[in-house]
C-alpha positions in Angstrom: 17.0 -8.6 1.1 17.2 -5.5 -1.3 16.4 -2.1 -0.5 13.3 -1.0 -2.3 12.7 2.2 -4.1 11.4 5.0 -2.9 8.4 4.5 -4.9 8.1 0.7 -3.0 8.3 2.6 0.3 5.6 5.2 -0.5 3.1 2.7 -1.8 4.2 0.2 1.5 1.5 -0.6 4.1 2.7 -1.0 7.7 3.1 -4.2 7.9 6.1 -4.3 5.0 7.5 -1.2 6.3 8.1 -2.8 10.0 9.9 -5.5 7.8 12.0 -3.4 5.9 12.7 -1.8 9.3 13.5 -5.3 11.6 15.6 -7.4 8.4 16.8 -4.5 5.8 20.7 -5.1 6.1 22.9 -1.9 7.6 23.3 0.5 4.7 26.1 -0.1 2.4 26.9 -3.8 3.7 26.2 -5.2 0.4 28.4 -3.2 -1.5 31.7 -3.3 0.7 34.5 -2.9 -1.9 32.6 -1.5 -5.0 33.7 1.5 -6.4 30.2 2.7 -6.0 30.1 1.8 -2.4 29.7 6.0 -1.5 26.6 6.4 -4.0 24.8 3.1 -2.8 25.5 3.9 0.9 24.3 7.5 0.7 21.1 6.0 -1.2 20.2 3.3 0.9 20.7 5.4 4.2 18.0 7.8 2.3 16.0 5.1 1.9 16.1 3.9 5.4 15.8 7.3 6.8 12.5 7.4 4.9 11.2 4.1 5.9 11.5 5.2 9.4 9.8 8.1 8.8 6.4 6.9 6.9 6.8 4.2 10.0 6.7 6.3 12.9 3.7 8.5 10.9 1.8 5.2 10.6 2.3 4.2 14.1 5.5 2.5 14.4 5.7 -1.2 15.8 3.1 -3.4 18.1 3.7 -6.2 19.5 0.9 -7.7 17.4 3.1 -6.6 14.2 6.6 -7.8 15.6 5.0 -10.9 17.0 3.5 -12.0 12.9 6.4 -10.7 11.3 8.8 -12.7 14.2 12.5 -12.0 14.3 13.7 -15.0 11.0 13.1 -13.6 7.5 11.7 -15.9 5.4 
């Protein structure tokens, strides 16, 4: 799965963002070894810091939510 924008994440509903949140990879695990790695790591923990944020502000999880979205990505 690829991290999405910041844009993606503003315009996310909460269904999408309790995705992102349960099958995002760890920051940076993509990108082991690339001379980038610091950029992309600092960016995607951004990113993660601010899908947690918009998720807790829309209610977080319920077990209805983790139930439908279940614990396999597909």
């Amino acid at each position: 799965m690829i991290y999405p924008t910041m844009k993606e994440v503003d315009e996310a509903g909460r269904e999408q963002l309790c995705r992102w949140h349960r099958f995002l990879p760890g920051p940076g695990l993509g990108s082991i070894l690339k001379p980038n790695f610091q950029d992309i790591l600092e960016a995607q923990v951004l990113i993660l810091n601010y899908i947690e944020t918009r998720l807790m502000k829309a209610g977080g999880f319920t077990p209805e939510i983790s139930k439908k979205i279940g614990w396999v990505e597909i």
